[in-house]
N, C-alpha and C positions, 0 to 999 in steps of 0.2 A: 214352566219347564226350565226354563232360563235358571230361575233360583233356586232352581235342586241342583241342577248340573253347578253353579255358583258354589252350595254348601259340599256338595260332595268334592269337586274339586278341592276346598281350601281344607276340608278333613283328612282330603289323602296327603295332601302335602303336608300339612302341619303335622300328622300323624307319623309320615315315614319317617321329617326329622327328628322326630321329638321319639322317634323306636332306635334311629341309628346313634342320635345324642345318648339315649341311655344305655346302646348295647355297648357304646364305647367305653363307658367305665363298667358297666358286666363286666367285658371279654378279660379287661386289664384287671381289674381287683381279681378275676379268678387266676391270670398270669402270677400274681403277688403273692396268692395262697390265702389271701382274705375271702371270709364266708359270705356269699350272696343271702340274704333269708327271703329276699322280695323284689320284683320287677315289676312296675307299676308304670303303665300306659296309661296317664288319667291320673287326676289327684283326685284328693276328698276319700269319701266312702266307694269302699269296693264292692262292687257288681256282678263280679264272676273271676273265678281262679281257678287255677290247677297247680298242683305241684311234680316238675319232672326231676331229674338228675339224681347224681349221687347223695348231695347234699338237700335235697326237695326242696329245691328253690321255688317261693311259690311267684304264679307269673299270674298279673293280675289285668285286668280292665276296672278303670273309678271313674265316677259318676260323673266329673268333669273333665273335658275334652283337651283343656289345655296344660299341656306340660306333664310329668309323669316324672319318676325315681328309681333309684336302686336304692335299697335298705339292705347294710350289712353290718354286720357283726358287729357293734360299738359299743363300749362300756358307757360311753355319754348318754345312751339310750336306752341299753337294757340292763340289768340285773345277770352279772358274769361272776359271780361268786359260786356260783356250783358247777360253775365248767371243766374241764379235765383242764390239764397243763398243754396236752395237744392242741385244746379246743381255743385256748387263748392264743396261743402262736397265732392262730387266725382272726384273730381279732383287729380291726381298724388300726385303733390308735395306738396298739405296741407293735407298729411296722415302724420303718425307718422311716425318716421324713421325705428321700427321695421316692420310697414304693407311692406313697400319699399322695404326692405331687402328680404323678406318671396318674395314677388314679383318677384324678378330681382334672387333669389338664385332658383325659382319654376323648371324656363329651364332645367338646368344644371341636378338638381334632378330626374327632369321626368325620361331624359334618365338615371340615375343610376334605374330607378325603372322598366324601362321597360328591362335594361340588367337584374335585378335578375329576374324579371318573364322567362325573352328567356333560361337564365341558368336553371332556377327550371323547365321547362317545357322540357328543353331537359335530366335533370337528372330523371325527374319523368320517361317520354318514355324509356331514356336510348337506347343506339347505339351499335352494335358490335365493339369492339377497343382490337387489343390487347392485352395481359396478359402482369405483368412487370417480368417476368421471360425472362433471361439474355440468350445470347450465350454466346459462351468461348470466356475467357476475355484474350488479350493477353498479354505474362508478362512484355513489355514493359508501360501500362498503369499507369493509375492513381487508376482504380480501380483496376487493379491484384496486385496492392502494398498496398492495403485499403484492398488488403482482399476477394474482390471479385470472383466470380469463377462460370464457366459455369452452368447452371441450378439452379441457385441459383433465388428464388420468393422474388422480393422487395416487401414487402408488406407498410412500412411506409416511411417517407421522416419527418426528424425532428419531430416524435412522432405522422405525419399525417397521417394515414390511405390512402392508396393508392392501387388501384384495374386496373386500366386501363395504357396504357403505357401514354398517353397526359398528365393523371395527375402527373406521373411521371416526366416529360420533365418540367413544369410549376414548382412543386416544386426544382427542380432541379435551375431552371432558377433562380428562387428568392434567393436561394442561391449563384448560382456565381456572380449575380449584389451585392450581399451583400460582397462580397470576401468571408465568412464565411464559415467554412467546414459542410459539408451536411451530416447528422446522419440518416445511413442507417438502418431499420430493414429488415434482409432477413428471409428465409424458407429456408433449405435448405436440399436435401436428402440425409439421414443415415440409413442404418440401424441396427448402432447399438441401435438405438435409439428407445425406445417401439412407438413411436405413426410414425416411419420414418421419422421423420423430426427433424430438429437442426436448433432452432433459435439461432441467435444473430446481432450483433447490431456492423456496423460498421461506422467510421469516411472517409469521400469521401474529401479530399481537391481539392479545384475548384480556387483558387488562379491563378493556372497554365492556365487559360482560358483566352485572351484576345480580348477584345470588338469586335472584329473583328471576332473569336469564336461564340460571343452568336449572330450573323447574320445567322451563318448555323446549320448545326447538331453539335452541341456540347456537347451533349451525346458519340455520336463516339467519337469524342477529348480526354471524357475523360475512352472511352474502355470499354463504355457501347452499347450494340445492342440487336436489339429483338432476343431470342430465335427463329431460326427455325427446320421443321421436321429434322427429324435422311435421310441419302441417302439413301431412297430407290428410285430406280428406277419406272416409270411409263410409261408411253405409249415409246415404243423401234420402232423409225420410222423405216422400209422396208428401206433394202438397205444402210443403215446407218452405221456409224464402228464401233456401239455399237452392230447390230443387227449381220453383218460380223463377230465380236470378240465373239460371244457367247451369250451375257446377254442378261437377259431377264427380263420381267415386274417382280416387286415386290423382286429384286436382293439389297440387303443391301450392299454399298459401303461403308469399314471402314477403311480402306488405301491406298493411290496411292503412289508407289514409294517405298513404305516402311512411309512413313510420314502416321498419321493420318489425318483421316476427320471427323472433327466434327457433319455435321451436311451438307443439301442438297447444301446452298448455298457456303460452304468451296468448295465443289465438283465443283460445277460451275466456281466456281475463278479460282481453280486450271486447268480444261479443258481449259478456255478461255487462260488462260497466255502459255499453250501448245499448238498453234497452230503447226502442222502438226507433231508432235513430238507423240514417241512411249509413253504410259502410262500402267504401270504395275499393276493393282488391283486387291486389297483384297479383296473380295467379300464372301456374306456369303446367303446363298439358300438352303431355306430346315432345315436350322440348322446345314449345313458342309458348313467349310470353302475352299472357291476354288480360283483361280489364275487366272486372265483373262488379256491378254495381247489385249489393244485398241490403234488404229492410229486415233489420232482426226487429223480431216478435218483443214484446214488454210482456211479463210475468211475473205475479208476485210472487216470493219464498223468503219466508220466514221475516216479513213484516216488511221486506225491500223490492224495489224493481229492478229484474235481470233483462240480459239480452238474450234469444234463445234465437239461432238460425235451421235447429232442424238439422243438424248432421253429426256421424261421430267423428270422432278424433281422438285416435290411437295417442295414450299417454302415458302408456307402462312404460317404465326406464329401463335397460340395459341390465340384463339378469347375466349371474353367473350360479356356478355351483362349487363353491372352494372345499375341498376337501384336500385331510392329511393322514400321512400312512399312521397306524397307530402309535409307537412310541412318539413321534412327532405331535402326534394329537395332545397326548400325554402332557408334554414338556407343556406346550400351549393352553389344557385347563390348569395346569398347575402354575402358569403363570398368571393367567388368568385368575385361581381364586387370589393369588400374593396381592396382585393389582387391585382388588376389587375391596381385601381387607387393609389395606393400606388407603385407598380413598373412603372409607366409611371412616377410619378413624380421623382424617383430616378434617371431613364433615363433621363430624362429632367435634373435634377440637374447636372448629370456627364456630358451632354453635354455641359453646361456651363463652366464649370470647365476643362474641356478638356479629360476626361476621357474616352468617348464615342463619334465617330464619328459623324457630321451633318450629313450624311451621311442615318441615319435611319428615318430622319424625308420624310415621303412620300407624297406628293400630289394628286391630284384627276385623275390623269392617275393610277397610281399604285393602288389607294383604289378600282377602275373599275375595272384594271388587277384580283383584288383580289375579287371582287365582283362576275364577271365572271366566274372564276374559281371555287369558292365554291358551286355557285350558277352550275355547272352541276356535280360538285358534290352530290351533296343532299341534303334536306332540312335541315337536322339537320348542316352542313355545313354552310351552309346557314345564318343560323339564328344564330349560332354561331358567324359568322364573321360578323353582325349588332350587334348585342351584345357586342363584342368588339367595334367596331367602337362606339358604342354608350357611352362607359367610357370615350374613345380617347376623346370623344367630349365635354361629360361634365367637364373631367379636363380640359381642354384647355378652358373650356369656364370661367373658376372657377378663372385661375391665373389672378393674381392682374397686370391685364392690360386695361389700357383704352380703351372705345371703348367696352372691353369684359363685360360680366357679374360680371365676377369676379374681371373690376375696377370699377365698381357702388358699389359692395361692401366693396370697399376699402375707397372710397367717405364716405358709409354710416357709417362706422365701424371710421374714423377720427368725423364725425358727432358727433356719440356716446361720443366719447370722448370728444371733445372741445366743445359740446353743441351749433356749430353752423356747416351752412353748410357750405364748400368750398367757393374761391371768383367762380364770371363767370371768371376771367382772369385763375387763376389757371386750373380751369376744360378747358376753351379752349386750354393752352398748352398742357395739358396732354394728349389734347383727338388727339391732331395732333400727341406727339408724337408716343401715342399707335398705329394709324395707320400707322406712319414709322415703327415699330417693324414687326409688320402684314405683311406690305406691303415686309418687310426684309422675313421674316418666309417665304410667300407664294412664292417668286424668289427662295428662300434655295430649298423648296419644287419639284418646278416646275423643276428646272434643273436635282434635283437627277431625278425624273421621268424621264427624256431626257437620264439621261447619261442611267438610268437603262435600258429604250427602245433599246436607240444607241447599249450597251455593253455587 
């Protein structure tokens, strides 16, 4: 069930961008006056068609599920010797070089348009995520040396306003691909302070993070974590060596050992590292402090031995619900796709350079894997991860590679300049080589998928 819901996920998404990719040069060569003759969902051999409109544009489904066309009107292509004089006006290649351009750039565009609407409509909704109020930051960090300190409310990331923890992570991220150190505004609580709170403003160096870092949690790296509840205890299972020892539901654990515990999940680290080992807590009930000596149980998982006492302990972090009025939303996906195509390019740059592993570029096993996964997540998940994918897509369609979009306007942009077009000889080396690049990219691609399946 899992890997139906997995392939039909990654069909809807691959499918809506790759319908809104090519309705964007539809919509635009029909703005131009150029003749559509074919819209193809799918390459290869075609499966099923119809033809609607004035012009009976035929709208097709082919046999392969990735990527799809507009076929118009092109002398390069067909046989336009017995056309009327009307009928060539509409032809490709006797348009101006700007209609061309506006044309071949329409793709790429779409899907930036249709990420800002997916972002403005999940900012408008707005999600439960997180607060970006911090655990205790340990003093070997990056950040208990910046300054950092448990219970501290990041509200800004380099003067950006920040509410939720993901936009935290994102601002963070564009900071360590940049090397540049990351200028924090915190909350922080005082009281000697009249309103309880003490701002300021600290410098986070992220230099220390290597590429291999910003593949996982690289917040933790740098000694940052979400705030959770205070140890109180909650449901005290029967028979357990919490229930044996004494403790009972809504019991505050504020030291084991004599060591402090910060917070529910320190409590749990510390059980699980004590398998079958005596535990001495400070415990606080009622408002009098008490002594409670516990024997955590030993159990194996996953080929190690844990500590287990038999009780829960509340670890969900500090939730909010940020939402923004619609044009607000707006501004916010649109800044959002700008941010998003702007660091794929920098990744892309360092991976040339050697900076950043081949390693990140994924292919259509992983985009599924990730399809899948968000898609039983939730919709706002969901749509999230086509929205991204849908930037992926447009930059990638944008660089100046034959073959892509983004080498027609590279073609058109030498045009501009030298006032003529390209030789044919030119354009057909280019266009073989672009597809050895491609053909390089999707091998890169396909393996990591394999090794990431295999490993």
């Amino acid at each position: 069930m899992a890997f139906l819901q997995t392939i039909l996920a990654f069909v809807v998404a691959l499918g809506s961008l790759v319908v809104i990719h090519e309705l964007g040069h539809y919509w635009v060569a029909r703005l131009c006056g150029v003749k559509v003759l074919r819209f193809s969902v799918g390459m290869g051999k075609i499966v099923f068609s119809r033809r609607f409109g004035p012009d009976q544009t035929e709208w097709a489904l082919s046999i392969l599920p990735l990527g799809g066309y507009v076929k118009m009107l092109d002398a390069r292509e067909q046989d336009v010797s017995g056309l009327s004089l009307q009928e060539l006006k509409r032809e490709f290649t006797s348009q101006s070089v700007w209609k061309r351009m506006a044309i071949v750039a329409a793709g790429p565009f779409a899907n930036f348009a249709l990420s800002i609407l997916l972002f403005a409509g999940i900012y408008t909704h707005g999600v439960p995520e997180p607060t970006t109020k911090v655990r205790v930051v340990s003093e070997q960090s990056a950040a208990y040396k910046a300054g950092l300190r448990g219970g501290d409310l990041i509200t800004a990331v380099n003067g950006e306003p920040v509410q939720i923890w993901s936009e935290l992570r994102w601002k963070v991220l564009q900071g360590a691909v940049d090397k540049a150190p990351v200028r924090l505004d915190i909350q922080r609580a005082d009281p000697a302070v009249a309103d309880g709170h003490l701002l300021d403003t600290l410098s986070l160096p992220v230099d220390g993070l290597s590429p291999k870092d910003l593949e996982g949690d690289y917040l933790s790296k740098l000694g940052i974590g979400l705030a959770r509840p205070k140890a109180v205890l909650g449901k005290v299972m029967p028979d357990g060596p919490a229930m044996k020892a004494g403790l009972r539901e809504g019991d505050l654990v504020t030291a084991i050992d004599g060591q402090p515990v910060a917070d529910g999940l320190a409590l749990v680290e510390r059980v699980r590292a004590s398998a079958g080992k005596s535990l001495n807590l400070s415990v606080l009930r009622g408002g009098s402090a008490i002594a409670v000596n516990v024997i955590s149980e030993a159990q194996e998982a996953n080929g190690m031995q844990i500590g287990l006492i038999r009780v829960e302990v509340p670890l969900a972090p500090e939730m909010i619900v940020a939402s923004s009025p619609p044009l607000q939303a707006l501004g916010k996906g649109a800044k959002r796709t700008w941010d998003s195509s702007i660091l794929t390019l920098k990744m892309l740059g360092k991976m040339v350079v050697g900076e950043v592993s081949w390693k990140n570029i994924t292919g259509p096993i992983t985009i599924a894997d990730y399809a899948g996964q968000t898609a039983r997540i939730g919709a706002i998940s969901y749509l999230s991860f086509i929205a991204l994918i849908g930037i992926s897509l447009g930059v990638m369609n944008l660089l100046p590679i034959p073959v892509l979009d983004g080498g027609h306007l590279l073609y058109y942009s030498l045009e501009v300049l030298t006032g003529r077009p390209i030789s044919e000889r030119v354009g057909a080396i280019a266009q073989r080589a672009g597809i050895g690049i491609l053909m390089t990219l999707m091998m890169v691609a396909v393996f990591n998928d394999i090794v990431r399946l295999i490993f």
